[in-house]
VEXDREN-951204 format. One record per residue (C-alpha): residue number from 1; x, y, z negated; chain. Coordinates in steps of 0.2 Angstrom, whole numbers. Example, Ala and Ser with C-alpha at 12.3 -4.5 7.8 and 13.67 -1.06 7.14 Angstrom:
# VEXDREN-951204
   seq      c1      c2      c3   mol
     1      62     -22     -39     A
     2      68      -5     -36     A
***
This chain:
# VEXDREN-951204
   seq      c1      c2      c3   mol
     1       9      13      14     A
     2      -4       2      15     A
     3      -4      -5      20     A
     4       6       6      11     A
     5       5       2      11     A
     6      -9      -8      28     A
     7     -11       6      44     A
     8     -29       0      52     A
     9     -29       2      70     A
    10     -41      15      78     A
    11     -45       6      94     A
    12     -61       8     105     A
    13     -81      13      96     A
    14     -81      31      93     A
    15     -81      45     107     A
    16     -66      58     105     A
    17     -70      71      94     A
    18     -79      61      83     A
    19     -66      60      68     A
    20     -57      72      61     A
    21     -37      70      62     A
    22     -23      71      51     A
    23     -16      89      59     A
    24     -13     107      52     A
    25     -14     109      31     A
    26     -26     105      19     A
    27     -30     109      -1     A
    28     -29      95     -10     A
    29     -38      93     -26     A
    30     -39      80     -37     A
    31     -46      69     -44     A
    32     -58      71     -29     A
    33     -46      69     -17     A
    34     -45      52     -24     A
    35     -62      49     -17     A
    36     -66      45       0     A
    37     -65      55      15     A
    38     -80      51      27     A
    39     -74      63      41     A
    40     -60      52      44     A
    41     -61      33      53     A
    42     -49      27      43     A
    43     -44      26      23     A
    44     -36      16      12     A
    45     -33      15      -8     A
    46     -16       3     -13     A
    47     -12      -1     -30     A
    48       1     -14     -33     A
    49      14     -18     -48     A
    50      23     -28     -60     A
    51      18     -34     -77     A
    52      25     -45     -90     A
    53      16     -53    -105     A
    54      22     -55    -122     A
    55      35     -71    -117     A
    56      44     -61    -104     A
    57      33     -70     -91     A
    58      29     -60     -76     A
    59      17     -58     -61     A
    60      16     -44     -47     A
    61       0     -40     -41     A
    62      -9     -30     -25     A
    63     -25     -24     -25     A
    64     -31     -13      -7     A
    65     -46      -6      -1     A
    66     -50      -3      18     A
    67     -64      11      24     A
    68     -65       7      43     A
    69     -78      19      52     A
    70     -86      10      67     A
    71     -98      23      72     A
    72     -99      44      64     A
    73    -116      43      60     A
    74    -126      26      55     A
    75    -140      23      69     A
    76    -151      23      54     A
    77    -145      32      39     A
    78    -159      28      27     A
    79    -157       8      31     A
    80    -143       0      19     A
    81    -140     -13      33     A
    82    -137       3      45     A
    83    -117      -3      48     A
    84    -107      16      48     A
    85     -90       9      40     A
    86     -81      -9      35     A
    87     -76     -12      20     A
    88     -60     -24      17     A
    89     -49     -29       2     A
    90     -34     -39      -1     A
    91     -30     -47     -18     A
    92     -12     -54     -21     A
    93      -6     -63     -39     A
    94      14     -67     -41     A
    95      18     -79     -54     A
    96      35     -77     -53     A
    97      39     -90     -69     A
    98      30    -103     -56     A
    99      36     -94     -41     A
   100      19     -95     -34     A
   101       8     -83     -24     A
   102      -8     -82     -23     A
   103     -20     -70      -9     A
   104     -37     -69      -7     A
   105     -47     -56       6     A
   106     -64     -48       5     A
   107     -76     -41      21     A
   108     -91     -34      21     A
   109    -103     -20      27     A
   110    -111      -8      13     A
   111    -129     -13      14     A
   112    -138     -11      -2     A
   113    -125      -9     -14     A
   114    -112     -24      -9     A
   115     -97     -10      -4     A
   116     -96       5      -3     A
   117     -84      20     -10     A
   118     -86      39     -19     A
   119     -83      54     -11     A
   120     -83      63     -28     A
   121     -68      54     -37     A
   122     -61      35     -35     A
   123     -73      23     -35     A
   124     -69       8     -21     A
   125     -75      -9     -21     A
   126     -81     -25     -10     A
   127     -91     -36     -17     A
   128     -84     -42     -35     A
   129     -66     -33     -32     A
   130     -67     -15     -39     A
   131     -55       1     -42     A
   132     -63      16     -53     A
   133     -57      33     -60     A
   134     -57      33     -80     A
   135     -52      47     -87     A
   136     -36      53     -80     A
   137     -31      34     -74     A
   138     -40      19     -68     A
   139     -48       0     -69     A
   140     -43     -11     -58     A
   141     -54     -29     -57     A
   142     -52     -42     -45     A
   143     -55     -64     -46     A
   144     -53     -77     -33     A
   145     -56     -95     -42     A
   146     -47     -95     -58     A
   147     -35     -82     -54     A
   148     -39     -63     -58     A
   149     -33     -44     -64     A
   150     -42     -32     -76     A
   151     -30     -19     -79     A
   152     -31      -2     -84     A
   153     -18      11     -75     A
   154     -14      30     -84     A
   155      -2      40     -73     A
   156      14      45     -82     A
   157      19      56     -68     A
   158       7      70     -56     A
   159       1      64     -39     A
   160      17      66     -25     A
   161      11      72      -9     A
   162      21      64       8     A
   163      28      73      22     A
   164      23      89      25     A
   165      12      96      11     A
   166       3      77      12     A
   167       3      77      33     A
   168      15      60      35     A
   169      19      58      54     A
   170      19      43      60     A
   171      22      49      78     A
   172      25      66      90     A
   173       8      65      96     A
   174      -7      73      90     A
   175     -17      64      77     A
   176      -3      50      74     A
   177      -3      55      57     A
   178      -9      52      41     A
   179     -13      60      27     A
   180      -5      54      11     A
   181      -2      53      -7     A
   182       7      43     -22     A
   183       6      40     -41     A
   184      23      31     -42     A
   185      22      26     -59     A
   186       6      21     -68     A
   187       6      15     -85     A
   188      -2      -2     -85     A
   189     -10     -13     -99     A
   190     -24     -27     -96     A
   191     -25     -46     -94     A
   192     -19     -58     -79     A
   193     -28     -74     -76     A
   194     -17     -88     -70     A
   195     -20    -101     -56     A
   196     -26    -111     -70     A
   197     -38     -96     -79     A
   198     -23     -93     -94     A
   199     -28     -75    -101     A
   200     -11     -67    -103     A
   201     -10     -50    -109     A
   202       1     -39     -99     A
   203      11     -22     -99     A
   204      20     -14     -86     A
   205      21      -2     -71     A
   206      10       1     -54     A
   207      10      12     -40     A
   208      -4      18     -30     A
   209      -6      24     -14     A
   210     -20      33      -4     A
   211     -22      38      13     A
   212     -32      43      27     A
   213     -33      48      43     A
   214     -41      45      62     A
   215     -26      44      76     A
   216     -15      27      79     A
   217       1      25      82     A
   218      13      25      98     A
   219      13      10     108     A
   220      30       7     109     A
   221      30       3      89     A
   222      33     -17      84     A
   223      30     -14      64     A
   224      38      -6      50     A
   225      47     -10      34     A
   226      38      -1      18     A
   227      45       0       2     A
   228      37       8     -14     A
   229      52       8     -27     A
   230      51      13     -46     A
   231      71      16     -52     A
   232      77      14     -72     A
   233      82      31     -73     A
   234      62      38     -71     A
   235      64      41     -54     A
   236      55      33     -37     A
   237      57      31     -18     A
   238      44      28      -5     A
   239      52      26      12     A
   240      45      19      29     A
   241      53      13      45     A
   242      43      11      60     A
   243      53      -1      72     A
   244      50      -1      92     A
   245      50     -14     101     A
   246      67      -9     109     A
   247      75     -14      94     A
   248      77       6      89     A
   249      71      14      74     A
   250      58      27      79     A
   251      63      45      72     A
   252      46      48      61     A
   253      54      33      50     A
   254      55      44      35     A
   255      52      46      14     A
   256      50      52      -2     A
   257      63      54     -16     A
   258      52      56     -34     A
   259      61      63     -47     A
   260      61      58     -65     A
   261      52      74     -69     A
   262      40      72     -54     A
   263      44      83     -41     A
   264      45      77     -23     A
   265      59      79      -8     A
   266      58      72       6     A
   267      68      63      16     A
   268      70      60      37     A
   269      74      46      44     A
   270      93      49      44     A
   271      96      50      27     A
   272      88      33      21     A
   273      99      19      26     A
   274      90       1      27     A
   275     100     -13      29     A
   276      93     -30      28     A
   277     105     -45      22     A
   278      95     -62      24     A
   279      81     -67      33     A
   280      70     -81      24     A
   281      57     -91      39     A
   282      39     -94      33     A
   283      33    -113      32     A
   284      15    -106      37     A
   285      18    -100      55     A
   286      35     -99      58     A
   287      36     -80      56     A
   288      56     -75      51     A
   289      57     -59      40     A
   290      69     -49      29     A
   291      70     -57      12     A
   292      86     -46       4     A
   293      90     -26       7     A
   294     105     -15       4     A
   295      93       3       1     A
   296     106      19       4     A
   297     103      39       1     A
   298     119      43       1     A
   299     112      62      -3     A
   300     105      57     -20     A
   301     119      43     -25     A
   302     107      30     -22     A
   303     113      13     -18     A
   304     103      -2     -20     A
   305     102     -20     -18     A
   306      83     -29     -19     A
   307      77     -47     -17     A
   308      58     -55     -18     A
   309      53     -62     -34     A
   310      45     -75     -24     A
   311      51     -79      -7     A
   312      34     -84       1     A
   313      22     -67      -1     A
   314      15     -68      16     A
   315      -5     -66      19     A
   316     -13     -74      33     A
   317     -31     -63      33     A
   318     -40     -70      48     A
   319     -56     -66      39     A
   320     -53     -46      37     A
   321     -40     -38      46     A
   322     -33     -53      56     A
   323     -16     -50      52     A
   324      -1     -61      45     A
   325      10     -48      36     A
   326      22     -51      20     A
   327      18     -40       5     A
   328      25     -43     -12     A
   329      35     -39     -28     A
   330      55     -35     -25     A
   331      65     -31     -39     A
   332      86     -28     -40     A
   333     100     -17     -47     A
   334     113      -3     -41     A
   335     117      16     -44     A
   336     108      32     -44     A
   337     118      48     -45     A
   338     132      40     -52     A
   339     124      29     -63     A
   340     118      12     -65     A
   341     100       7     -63     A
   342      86      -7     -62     A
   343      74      -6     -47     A
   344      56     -15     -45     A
   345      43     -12     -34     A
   346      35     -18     -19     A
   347      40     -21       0     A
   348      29     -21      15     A
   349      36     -30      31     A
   350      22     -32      48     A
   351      23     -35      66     A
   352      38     -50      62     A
   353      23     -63      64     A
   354      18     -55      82     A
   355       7     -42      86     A
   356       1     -31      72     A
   357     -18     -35      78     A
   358     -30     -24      67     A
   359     -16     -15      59     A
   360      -8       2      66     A
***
């Protein structure tokens, strides 16, 4: 969801008025809608999946891109040093065969040419670390030592728009929105660099994720819970659950049910059941988080059971968005409309290692 999945928080710098919120409707078009949207403080592009080579052997990756608006206008727009927005990455590699995880994070300002992002179609990057519209799909490239990605992603299914028409609330108030859209499923081919820099050519699936938007969100939120789910039978679910502090679930918690032929339902809060089944305590800091689900829509049949492929796939990113969150590859089996099915994806867990800090 950021981050699917990461929310950035909107705190302090610009006057009110300044940014346009997520409110109302809007025409979407794409592929420029991929593309960045200045107006707004806040955007992000999330791409993560699952891969196997030739042997079986598999790796999950994530690969995001922040846009953090600091001030509307630059104080000088024609100097490349002139600081309007940050720009922020994550990089992740599981190696689930080693059951190791690997993250790495990028920060810098635009300046001349060292990040920056399109307005006319996808085209993000920081530093070495890139995302780019080819054709109808897109190249993904990203190193950190000897480990890396270069893969390229073609959509098997139409953009899916969250929420209302793409307006996902994230809150009663105005502006605590965003607005936001999927490709669940993304044919993927390419090569994965190991720990140790073995090319291995892969195949598999991705998902991608874009939003954007200018408001926060309510203070009484802890975290949320952020799954991003791609089912046997061609189908996919997206579902969010903000948790307050209070221990309640906060009725903006909601979802979006993909079918295999594309078209999107969505789903409140009440008719996605979470239920975590075992907590796994990270050696790092001490942070306790969900490690196994029990997923339920009891509307669609759906019933599933999901585990990490690798236990440890927490990020620690004190040098970009300051926060300790667990991202990573999930997979798992159950039923779907009365029939049997595999599930992978990736889950999203924040605010389990205290405060959410730069993230909303």
């Amino acid at each position: 969801m950021v981050v699917a999945g990461c929310w950035l928080l909107l705190a302090g710098g610009a006057a009110a008025g300044e940014w346009a919120i997520a409110e109302g409707t809007r025409t979407w078009s794409f592929p420029r809608d991929h593309g960045a949207h200045p107006e707004c403080r806040t955007e992000w592009w999330y791409f993560t999946g699952i891969v196997a080579g030739a042997d079986g052997r598999r790796f999950g990756y994530q690969l995001t891109f922040f846009r953090q608006g600091i001030v509307a206008v630059a104080a000088d727009p024609d100097n490349p040093w002139s600081v309007r927005d940050l720009h922020l990455a994550h990089f992740t590699l599981t190696d689930v065969r080693e059951g190791s995880f690997r993250f790495a994070e990028r920060a810098s300002r635009a300046g001349p040419g060292l990040a920056g992002n399109s307005t006319e179609t996808l085209h993000a990057w920081v530093l070495d670390w890139s995302a780019t519209a080819e054709g109808d799909g897109f190249t993904l490239e990203a190193r950190e030592g000897a480990a890396g990605i270069r893969l390229s992603l073609r959509p098997r299914r139409p953009p899916v728009l969250h929420g209302s028409g793409g307006l996902s609330r994230k809150g009663a108030a105005s502006g605590q929105a965003s607005w936001y859209a999927s490709i669940t499923d993304l044919e993927t081919t390419g090569v994965v660099r190991d720990k140790d820099g073995v090319e291995v050519r892969v195949r598999g699936a991705s998902w991608f994720d874009h939003e954007f938007g200018s408001g926060q969100l309510a203070d009484d939120l802890a975290g949320w819970d952020w799954f991003g789910l791609r089912l046997s039978d061609g189908s996919a679910l997206m579902i969010y659950r903000l948790r307050r502090r209070d221990g309640t679930v906060s009725p903006a918690s909601s979802g979006t049910l993909v079918g295999a032929d594309g078209t999107a339902r969505h789903l409140s809060r009440d008719e996605v059941a979470l239920e975590p089944l075992s907590i796994w305590q990270s050696p790092h800091g001490g942070a306790s988080y969900p490690s196994r689900w029990r997923v339920r829509v009891p509307a669609a049949g759906i019933a599933l059971e999901l585990s990490p492929l690798v236990a440890d796939q927490e990020l620690r990113t004190g040098k970009s968005t300051g926060v300790t969150y667990w991202e990573g590859a999930v997979a798992g089996s159950g039923a779907a409309g009365g029939s049997p099915v595999a599930v992978e994806g990736y889950a999203e867990l924040t605010g389990y290692a205290g405060g959410m800090g730069g993230l909303f």
